[in-house]
C-alpha positions as CSV (number, residue, x, y, z in Angstrom):
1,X,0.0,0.0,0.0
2,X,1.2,3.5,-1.1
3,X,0.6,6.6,0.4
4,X,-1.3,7.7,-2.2
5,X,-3.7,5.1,-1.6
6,X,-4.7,6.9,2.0
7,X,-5.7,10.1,0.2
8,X,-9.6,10.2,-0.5
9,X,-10.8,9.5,-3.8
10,X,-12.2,13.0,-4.7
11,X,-9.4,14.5,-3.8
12,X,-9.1,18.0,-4.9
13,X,-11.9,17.0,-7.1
14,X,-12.6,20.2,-8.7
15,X,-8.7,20.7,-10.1
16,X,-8.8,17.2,-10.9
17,X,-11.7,16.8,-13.0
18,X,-10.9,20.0,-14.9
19,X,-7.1,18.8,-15.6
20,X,-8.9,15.5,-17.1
21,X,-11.3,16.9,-19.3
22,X,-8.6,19.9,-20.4
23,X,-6.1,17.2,-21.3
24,X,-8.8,14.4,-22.0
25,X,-9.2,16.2,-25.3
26,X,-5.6,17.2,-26.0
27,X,-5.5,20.5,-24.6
28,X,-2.2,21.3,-21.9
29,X,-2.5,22.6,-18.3
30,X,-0.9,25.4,-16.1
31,X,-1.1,24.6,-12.4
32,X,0.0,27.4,-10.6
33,X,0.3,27.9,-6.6
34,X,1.9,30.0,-4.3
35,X,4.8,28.4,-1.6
36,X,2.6,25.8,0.3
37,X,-0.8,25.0,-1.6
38,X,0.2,21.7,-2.4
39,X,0.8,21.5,-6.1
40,X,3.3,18.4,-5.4
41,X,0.7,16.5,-4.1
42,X,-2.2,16.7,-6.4
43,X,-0.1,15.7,-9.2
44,X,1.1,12.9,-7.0
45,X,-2.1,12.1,-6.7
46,X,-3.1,12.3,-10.6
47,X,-0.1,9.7,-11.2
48,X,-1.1,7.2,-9.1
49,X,-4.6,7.4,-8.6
50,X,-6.0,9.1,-12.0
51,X,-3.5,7.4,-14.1
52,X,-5.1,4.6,-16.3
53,X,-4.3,2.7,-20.1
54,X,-6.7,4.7,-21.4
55,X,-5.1,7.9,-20.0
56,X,-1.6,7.4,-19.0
57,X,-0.6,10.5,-16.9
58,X,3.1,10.0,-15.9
59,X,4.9,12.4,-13.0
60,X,8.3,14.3,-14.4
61,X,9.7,15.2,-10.8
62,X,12.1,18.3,-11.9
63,X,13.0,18.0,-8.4
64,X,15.1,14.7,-9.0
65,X,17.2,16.6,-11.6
66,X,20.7,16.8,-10.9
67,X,21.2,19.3,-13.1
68,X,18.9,22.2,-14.7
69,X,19.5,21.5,-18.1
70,X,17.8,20.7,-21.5
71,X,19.4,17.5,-22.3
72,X,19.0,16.4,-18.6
73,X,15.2,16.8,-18.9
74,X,14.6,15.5,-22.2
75,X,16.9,12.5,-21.1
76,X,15.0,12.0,-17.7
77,X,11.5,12.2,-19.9
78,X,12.8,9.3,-21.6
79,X,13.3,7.1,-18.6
80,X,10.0,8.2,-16.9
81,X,8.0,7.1,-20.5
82,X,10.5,4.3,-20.2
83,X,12.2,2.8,-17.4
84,X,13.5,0.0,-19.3
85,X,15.6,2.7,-21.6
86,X,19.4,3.6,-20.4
87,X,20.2,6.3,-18.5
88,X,23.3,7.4,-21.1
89,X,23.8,10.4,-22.5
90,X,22.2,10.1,-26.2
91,X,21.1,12.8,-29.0
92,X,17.8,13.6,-26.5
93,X,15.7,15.1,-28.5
94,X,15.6,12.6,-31.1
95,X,15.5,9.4,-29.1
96,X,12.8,11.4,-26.9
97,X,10.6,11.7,-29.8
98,X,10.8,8.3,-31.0
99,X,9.7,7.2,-27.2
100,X,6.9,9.4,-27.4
101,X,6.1,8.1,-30.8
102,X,6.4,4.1,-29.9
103,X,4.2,4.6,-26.5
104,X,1.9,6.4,-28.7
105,X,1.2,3.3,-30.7
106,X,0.1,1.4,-27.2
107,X,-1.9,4.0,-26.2
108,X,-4.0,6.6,-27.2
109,X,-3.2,9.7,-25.8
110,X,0.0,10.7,-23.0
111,X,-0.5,13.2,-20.0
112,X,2.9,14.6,-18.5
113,X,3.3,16.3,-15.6
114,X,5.8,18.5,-14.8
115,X,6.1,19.1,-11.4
116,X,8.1,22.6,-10.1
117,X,8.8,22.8,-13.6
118,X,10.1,26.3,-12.3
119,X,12.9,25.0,-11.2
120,X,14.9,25.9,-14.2
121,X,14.4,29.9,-14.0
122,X,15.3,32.0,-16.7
123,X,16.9,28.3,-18.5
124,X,12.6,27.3,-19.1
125,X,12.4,29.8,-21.9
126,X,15.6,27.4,-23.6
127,X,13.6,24.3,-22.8
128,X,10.3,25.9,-23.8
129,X,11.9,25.1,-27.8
130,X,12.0,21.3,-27.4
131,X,9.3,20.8,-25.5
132,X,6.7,22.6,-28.0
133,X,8.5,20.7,-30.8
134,X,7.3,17.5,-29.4
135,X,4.3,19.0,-28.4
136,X,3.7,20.0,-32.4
137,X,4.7,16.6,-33.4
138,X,2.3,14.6,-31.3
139,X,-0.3,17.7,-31.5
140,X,-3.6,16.7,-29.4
141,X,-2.1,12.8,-28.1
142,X,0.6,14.5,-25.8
143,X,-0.3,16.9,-23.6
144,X,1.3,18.5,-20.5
145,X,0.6,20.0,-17.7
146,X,2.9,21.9,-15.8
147,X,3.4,22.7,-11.9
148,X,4.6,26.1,-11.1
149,X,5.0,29.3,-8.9
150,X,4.5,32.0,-11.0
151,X,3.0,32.9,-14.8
152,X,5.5,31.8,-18.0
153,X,7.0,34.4,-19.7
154,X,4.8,35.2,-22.2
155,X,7.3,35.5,-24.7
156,X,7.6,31.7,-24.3
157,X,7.6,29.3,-27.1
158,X,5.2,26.6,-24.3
159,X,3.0,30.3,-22.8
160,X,0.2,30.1,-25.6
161,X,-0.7,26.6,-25.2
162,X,-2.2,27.2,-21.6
163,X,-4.3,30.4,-22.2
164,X,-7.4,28.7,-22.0
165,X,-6.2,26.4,-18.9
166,X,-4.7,27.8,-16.1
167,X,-5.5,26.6,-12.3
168,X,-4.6,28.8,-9.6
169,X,-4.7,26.5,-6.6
170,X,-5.7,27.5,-3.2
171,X,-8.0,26.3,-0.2
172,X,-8.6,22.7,0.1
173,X,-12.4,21.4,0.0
174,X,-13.5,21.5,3.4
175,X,-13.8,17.6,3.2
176,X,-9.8,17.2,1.7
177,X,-8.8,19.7,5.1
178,X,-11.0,17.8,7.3
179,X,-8.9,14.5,6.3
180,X,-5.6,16.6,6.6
181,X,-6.3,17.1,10.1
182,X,-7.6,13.6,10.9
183,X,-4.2,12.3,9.3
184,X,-2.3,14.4,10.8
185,X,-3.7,13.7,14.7
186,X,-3.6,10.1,13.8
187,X,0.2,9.5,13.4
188,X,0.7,11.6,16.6
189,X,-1.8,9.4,18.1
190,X,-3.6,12.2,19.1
191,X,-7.9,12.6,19.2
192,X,-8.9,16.3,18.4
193,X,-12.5,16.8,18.8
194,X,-14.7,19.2,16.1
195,X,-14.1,21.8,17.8
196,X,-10.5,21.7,17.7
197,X,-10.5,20.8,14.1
198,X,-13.0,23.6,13.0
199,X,-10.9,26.1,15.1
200,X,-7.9,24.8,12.4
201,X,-10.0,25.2,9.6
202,X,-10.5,28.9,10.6
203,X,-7.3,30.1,11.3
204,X,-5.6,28.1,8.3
205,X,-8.5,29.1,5.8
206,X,-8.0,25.4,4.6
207,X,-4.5,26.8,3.3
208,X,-2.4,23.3,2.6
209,X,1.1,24.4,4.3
210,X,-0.7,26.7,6.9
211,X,-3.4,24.1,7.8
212,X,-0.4,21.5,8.3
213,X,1.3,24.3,10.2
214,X,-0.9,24.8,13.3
215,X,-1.4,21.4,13.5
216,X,2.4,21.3,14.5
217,X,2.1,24.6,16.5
218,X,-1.1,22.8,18.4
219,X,0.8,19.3,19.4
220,X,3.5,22.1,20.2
221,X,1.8,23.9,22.9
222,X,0.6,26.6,21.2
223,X,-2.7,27.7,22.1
224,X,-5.4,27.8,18.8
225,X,-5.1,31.9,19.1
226,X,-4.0,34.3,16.3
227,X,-1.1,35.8,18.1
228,X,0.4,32.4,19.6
229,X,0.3,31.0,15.9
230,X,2.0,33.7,14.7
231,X,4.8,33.3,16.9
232,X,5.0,29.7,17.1
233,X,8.5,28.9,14.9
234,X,5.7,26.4,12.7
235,X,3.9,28.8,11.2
236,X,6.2,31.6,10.8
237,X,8.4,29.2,8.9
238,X,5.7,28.7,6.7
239,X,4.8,32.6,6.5
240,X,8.4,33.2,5.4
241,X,8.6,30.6,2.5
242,X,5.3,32.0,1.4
243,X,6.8,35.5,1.3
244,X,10.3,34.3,0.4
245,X,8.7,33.4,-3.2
246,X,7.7,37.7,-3.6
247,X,4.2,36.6,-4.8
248,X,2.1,40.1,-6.2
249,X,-0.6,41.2,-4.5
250,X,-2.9,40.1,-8.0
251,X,-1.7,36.2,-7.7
252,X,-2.4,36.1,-3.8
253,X,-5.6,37.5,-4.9
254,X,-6.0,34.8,-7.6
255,X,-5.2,32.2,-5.0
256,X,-7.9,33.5,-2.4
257,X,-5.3,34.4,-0.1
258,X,-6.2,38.2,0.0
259,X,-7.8,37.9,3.7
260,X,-5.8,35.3,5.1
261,X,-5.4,35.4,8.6
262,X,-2.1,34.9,9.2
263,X,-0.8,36.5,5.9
264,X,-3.3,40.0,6.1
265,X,-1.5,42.0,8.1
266,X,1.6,41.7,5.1
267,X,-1.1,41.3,2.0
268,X,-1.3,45.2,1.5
269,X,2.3,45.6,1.7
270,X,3.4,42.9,-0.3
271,X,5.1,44.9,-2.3
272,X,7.2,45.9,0.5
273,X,8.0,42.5,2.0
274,X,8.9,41.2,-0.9
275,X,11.6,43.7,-1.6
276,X,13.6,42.2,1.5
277,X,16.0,39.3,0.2
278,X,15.9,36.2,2.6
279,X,18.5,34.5,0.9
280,X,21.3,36.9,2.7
281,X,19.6,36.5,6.4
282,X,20.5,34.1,8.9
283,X,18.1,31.8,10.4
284,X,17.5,34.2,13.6
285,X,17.2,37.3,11.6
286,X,14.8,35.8,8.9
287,X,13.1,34.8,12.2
288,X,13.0,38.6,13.7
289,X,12.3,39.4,10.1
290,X,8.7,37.5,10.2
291,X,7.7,38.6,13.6
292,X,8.3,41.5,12.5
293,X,6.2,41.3,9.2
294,X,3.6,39.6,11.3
295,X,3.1,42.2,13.7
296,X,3.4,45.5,10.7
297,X,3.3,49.2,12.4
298,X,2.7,47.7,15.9
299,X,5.0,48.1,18.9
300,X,6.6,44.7,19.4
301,X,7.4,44.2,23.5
302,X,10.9,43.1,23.7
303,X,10.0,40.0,26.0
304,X,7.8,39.1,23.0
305,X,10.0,39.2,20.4
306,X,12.4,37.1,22.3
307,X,10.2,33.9,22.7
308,X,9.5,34.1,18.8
309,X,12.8,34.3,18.1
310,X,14.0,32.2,20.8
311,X,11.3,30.0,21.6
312,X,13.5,27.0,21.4
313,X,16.8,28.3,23.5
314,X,15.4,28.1,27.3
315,X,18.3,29.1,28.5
316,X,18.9,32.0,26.5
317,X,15.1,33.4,27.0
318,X,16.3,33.0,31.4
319,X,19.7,34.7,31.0
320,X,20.8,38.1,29.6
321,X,18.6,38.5,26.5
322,X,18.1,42.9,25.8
323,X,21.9,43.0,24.9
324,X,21.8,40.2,22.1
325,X,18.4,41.1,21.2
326,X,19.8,44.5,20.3
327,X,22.6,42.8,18.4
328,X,20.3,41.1,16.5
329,X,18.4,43.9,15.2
330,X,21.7,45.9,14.3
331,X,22.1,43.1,12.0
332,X,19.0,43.1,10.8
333,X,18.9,46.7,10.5
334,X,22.3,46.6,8.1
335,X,21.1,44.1,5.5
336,X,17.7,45.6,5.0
337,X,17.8,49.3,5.6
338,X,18.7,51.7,2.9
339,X,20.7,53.4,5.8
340,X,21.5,51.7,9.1
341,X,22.0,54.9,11.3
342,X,18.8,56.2,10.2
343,X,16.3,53.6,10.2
344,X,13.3,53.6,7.6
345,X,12.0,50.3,8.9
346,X,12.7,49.1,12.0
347,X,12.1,52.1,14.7
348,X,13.5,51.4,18.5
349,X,10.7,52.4,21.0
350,X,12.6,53.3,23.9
351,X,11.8,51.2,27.5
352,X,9.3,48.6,25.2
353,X,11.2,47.3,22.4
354,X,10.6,47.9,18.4
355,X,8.6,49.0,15.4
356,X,8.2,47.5,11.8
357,X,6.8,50.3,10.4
358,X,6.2,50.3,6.2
């Protein structure tokens, strides 16, 4: 038994009946999703529970990819129409085609899905060539549908053939979040109550990631209250990914995430979050960095800030904390401030602690 074979069997029903009937009749698919709304796992879900002779839909994990290259894809294509074929180096393209074409006599029609197809960056619009070649030469029997983050380029060679067929995922069905939860408290061999689960529902909005997040926060200790989510280390890990990926106000619109309560009080300054690079912070400034954002033009007590950002170091939160608190936000304040002795950001409220102010 697979894990797959756990998951319900209208699963994300909506997305999954409209992915068949788009690709059913040859048309190709753009799954888009912000950081966390569980785009890996509905196509898991398509390849081994949707997947039949009739309408082969086979999983091209980009993530396995050692390398983000066109002949690595093509190559790794190959292998995933074929297992049986060898893993060496050949003319791609070519022997690629000639797959397609032989499973094509076996079957009628072939459903690929590309997940975090993303993955290759600016490289996608190189790979975009190839991959529409194919498309033209098997017009209407091989379709794809691809897994990503943000909208192609639409200068893309692949962009025109998902005009008509673009998903924007978001909330799970109230049934699919339900089962989340009941998952979730069964391998901790813990019994929530309706209560407890509806009170999940709420504060997650049925959010994949964020759903998943409480739920840790909960068997953590953390009360099922706004403000002690938001500072459990869970869910702010969650809210930095999500903001780490700079989504536009228009797509967290378009993924019903516009009123989210753990992401509203950063929605209307999206712009400004996102302009903050994560990559250069270290894991207790991205930290400070997300109490922060939670907790926008508020004074933050200093004994509050602490047990976000330390909630895991008992003995630092009893010992001498103010002096490496400061330290912390001098650091902060260099990487992200257009000038550190005058802060435009971060504002020190004297005897409480600080100020995110945007």
């Amino acid at each position: 038994m697979s894990v797959w074979d756990e998951y319900p069997v209208n699963y994300r029903e909506h997305e999954v009946q409209t992915i068949v009937r788009a690709t059913w009749v040859g048309d190709c698919v753009a799954l888009l999703g912000l950081s966390g709304a569980g785009k890996s796992n509905l196509l898991g879900f398509l390849a081994n529970q949707v997947s039949n002779s009739t309408h082969p839909i086979l999983l091209v994990d980009c993530n396995r990819l050692g390398q983000y290259k066109i002949d690595t894809l093509l190559n790794f294509i190959r292998r995933v129409i074929d297992p049986s074929q060898s893993s060496a180096a050949v003319d791609s393209f070519d022997v690629l085609d000639a797959t397609v074409s032989s499973y094509l006599t076996q079957h009628p029609r072939l459903t690929l899905l590309f997940d975090r197809f993303d993955v290759f960056g600016d490289e996608n619009l190189a790979i975009a060539n190839p991959l529409r070649a194919l498309r033209d030469a098997h017009k209407f029997k091989l379709t794809y549908v691809l897994s990503m983050r943000h909208v192609l380029k639409s200068h893309s060679e692949l962009a025109e053939l998902f005009y008509a067929n673009t998903i924007w995922l978001g909330a799970l069905s109230e049934s699919d979040a339900r089962w989340n939860v009941q998952r979730f408290a069964a391998r901790r061999e813990q019994v929530w109550g309706s209560e407890i689960t509806e009170q999940m529902l709420s504060f997650s909005r049925r959010y994949p990631s964020l759903l998943k997040a409480i739920a840790e926060a909960y068997v953590g200790g953390a009360a099922l209250q706004l403000q002690a989510l938001l500072m459990h280390p869970a869910v702010q890990q969650r809210v930095h990914e999500f903001w780490a990926d700079q989504p536009t106000p228009e797509e967290i619109r378009l993924c019903g995430l516009d009123a989210h309560p753990l992401l509203k009080r950063t929605v209307q300054n999206a712009e400004t979050v996102a302009r903050f690079d994560p990559s250069q912070l270290t894991a207790k400034e991205s930290a400070l960095l997300d109490y922060f954002q939670a907790n926008l033009n508020q004074v933050c007590q200093k004994d509050d800030i602490i047990r976000a950002v330390w909630s895991e170091d008992k003995a630092f939160m009893s010992g001498v904390r103010d002096d490496s608190l400061a330290q912390l936000v001098r650091r902060l304040r260099e990487k992200i401030e257009p000038n550190p002795a005058s802060p435009q950001y971060i504002h020190t409220v004297p005897g409480r602690g600080y100020k995110f102010n945007v």
